[in-house]
C-alpha positions as CSV (number, residue, x, y, z in Angstrom):
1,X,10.3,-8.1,1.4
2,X,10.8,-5.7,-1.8
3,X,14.8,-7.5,-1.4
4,X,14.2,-10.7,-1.8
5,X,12.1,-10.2,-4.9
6,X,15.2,-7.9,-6.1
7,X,17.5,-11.0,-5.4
8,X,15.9,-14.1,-7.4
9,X,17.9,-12.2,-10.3
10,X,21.0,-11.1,-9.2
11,X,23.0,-12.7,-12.0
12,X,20.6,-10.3,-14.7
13,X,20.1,-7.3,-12.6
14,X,22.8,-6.1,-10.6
15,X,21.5,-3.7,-7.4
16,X,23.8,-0.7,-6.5
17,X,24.2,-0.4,-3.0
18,X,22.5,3.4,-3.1
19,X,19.2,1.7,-4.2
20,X,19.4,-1.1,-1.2
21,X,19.9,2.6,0.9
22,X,16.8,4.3,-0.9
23,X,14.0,1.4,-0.2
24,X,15.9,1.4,3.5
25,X,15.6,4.9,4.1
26,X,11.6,4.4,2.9
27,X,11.0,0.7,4.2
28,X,13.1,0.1,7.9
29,X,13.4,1.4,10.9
30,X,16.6,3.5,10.9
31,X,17.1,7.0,13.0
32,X,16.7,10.3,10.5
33,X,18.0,13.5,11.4
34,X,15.1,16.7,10.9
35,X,17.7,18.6,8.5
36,X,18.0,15.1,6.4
37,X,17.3,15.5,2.5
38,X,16.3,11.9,0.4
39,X,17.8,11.0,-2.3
40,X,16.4,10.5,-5.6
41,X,16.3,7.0,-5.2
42,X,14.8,7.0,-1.7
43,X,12.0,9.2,-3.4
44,X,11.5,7.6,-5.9
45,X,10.9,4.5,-3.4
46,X,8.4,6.8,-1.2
47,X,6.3,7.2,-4.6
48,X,6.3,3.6,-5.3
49,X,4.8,3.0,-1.6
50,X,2.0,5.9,-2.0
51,X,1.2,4.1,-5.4
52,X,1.1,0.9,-3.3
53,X,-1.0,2.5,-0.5
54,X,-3.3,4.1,-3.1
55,X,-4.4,0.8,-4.4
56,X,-4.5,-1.0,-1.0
57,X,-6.9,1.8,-0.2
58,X,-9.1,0.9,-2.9
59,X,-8.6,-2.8,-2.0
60,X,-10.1,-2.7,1.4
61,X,-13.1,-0.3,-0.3
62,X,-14.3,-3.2,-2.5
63,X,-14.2,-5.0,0.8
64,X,-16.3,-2.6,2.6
65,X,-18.4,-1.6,-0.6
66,X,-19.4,-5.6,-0.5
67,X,-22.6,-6.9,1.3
68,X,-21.7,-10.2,0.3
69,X,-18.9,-10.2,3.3
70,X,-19.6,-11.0,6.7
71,X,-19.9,-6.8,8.5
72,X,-17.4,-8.0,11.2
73,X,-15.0,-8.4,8.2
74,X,-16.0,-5.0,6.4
75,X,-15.6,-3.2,9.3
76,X,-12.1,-4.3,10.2
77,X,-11.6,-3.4,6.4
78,X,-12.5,0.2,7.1
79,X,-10.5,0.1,9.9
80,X,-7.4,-0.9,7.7
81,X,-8.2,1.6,5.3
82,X,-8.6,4.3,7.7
83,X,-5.0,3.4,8.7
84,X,-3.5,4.1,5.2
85,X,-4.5,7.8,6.2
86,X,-2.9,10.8,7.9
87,X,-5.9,11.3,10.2
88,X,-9.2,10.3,9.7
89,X,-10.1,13.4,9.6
90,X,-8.8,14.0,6.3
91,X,-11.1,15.2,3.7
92,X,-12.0,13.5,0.5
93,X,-13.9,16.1,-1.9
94,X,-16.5,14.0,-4.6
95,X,-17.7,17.1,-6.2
96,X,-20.9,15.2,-7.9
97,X,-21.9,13.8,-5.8
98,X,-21.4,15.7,-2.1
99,X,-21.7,19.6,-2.0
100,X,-19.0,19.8,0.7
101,X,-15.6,17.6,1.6
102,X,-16.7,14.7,3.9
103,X,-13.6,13.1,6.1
104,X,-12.7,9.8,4.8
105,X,-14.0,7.7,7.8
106,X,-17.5,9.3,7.0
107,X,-17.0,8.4,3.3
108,X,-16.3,4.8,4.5
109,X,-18.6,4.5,6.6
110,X,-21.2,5.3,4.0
111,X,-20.8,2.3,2.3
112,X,-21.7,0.6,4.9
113,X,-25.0,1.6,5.1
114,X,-25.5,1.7,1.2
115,X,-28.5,-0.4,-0.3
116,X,-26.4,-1.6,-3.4
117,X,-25.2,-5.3,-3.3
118,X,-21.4,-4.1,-4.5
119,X,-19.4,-1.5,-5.2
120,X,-16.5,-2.3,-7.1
121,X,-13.3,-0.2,-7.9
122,X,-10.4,-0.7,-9.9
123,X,-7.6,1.9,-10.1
124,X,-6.2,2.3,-13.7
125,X,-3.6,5.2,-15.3
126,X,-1.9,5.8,-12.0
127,X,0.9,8.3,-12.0
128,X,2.7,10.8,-9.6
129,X,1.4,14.5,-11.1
130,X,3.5,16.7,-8.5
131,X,7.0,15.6,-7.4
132,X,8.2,15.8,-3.9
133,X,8.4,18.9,-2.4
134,X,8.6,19.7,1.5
135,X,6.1,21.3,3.7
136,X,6.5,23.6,6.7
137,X,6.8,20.4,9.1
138,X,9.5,19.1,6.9
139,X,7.3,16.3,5.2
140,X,7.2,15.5,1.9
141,X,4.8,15.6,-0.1
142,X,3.3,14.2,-3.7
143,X,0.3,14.1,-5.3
144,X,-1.3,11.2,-7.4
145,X,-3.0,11.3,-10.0
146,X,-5.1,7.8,-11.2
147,X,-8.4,6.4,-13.2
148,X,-11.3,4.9,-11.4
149,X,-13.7,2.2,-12.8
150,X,-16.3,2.0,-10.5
151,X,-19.4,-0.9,-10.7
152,X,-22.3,-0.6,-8.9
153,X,-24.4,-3.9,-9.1
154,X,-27.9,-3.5,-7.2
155,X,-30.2,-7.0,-7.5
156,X,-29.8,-7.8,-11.4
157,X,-28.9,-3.8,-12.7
158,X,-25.3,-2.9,-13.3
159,X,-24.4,0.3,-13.6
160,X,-20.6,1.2,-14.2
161,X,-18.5,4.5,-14.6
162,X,-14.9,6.1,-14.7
163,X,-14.0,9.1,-12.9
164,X,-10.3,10.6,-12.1
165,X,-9.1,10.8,-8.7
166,X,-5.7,13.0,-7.2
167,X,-4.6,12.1,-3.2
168,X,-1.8,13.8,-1.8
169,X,1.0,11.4,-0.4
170,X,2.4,12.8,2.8
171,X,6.0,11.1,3.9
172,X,6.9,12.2,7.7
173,X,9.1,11.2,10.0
174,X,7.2,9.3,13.5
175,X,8.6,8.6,16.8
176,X,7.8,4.6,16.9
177,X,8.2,2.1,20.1
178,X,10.4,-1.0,19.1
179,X,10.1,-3.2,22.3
180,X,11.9,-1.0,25.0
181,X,13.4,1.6,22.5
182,X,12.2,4.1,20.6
183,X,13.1,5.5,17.1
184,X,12.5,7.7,14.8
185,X,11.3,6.5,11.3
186,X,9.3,7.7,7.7
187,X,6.0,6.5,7.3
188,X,3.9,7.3,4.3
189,X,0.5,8.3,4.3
190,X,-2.8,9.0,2.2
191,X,-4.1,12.7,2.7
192,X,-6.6,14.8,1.1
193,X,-8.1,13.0,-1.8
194,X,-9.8,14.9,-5.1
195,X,-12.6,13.4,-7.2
196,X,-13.1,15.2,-10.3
């Protein structure tokens, strides 16, 4: 997909080969060694897909956040969001609002059962704050640093905020079935996410 957007302008934007190799090594379904490095370029291609996941998570939560929508359709939302994660066990800390971390499919499912008519969140500033660097199970990781608006409408009051959020990117390698074969591959994730 991210090609063929790359070649409607071939004539005024030439694309090395390495790059082609970088959003490969991120995007398809080729066999890694344990013991292989990225290169800039592939990296550089994981942090644009955490960015992308970020926002999709925040996508599906003005889904879920939204009694307007049919609850067959929020909940497949939150089953979507839920995917974007490492576990759904991973913790999401709102400081302000919960004492303790809650996992993200508790968080989710909150707004399920919330008495406002919408919630609605838009991601602004986003930026990568800490660069890859690789954990003891040879993953790497980022974090992500980005700008919430948040709107609350209940009946005819609308009340409206900003707060910052950081989420750690995790990209690791998975064992994935392709028909009768089976291959190793990166995936990117969503893991513990900061509200501050």
């Amino acid at each position: 997909m991210l090609l063929v957007i790359f070649c409607l302008d071939l004539d005024a934007q030439q694309i090395s080969k390495e790059k082609v190799e970088a959003l490969e090594a991120v995007e398809s379904p080729q066999r890694r060694t344990s013991a292989e490095l990225l290169s800039f370029d592939a990296l550089a291609a994981y942090e644009q897909h955490g960015i992308q996941k970020v926002k999709d998570f925040f996508d599906y939560q003005n889904i879920i956040a939204n009694k307007e929508y049919d609850l067959v359709f929020r909940k497949h939302a939150l089953q979507l969001a839920l995917d974007l994660f490492d576990s759904k066990k991973v913790k999401i800390s709102i400081p302000k609002i919960q004492e303790k971390e809650i996992d993200i499919q508790t968080y989710l499912e909150n707004f399920l059962k919330h008495t406002y008519s919408k919630v609605e969140f838009e991601v602004t500033d986003i930026k990568t704050v800490a660069t890859s660097k690789i954990d003891r199970k040879n993953n790497y990781l980022n974090t992500i640093e980005y700008q919430v608006d948040v709107k609350i409408t209940e009946g005819d009051r609308i009340s409206a905020f900003s707060t910052t959020y950081s989420t750690d990117v995790i990209l690791n390698r998975v064992v994935k079935q392709f028909g009768e074969r089976k291959e190793e591959v990166w995936q990117v994730l969503l893991g513990t996410t900061h509200v501050k």
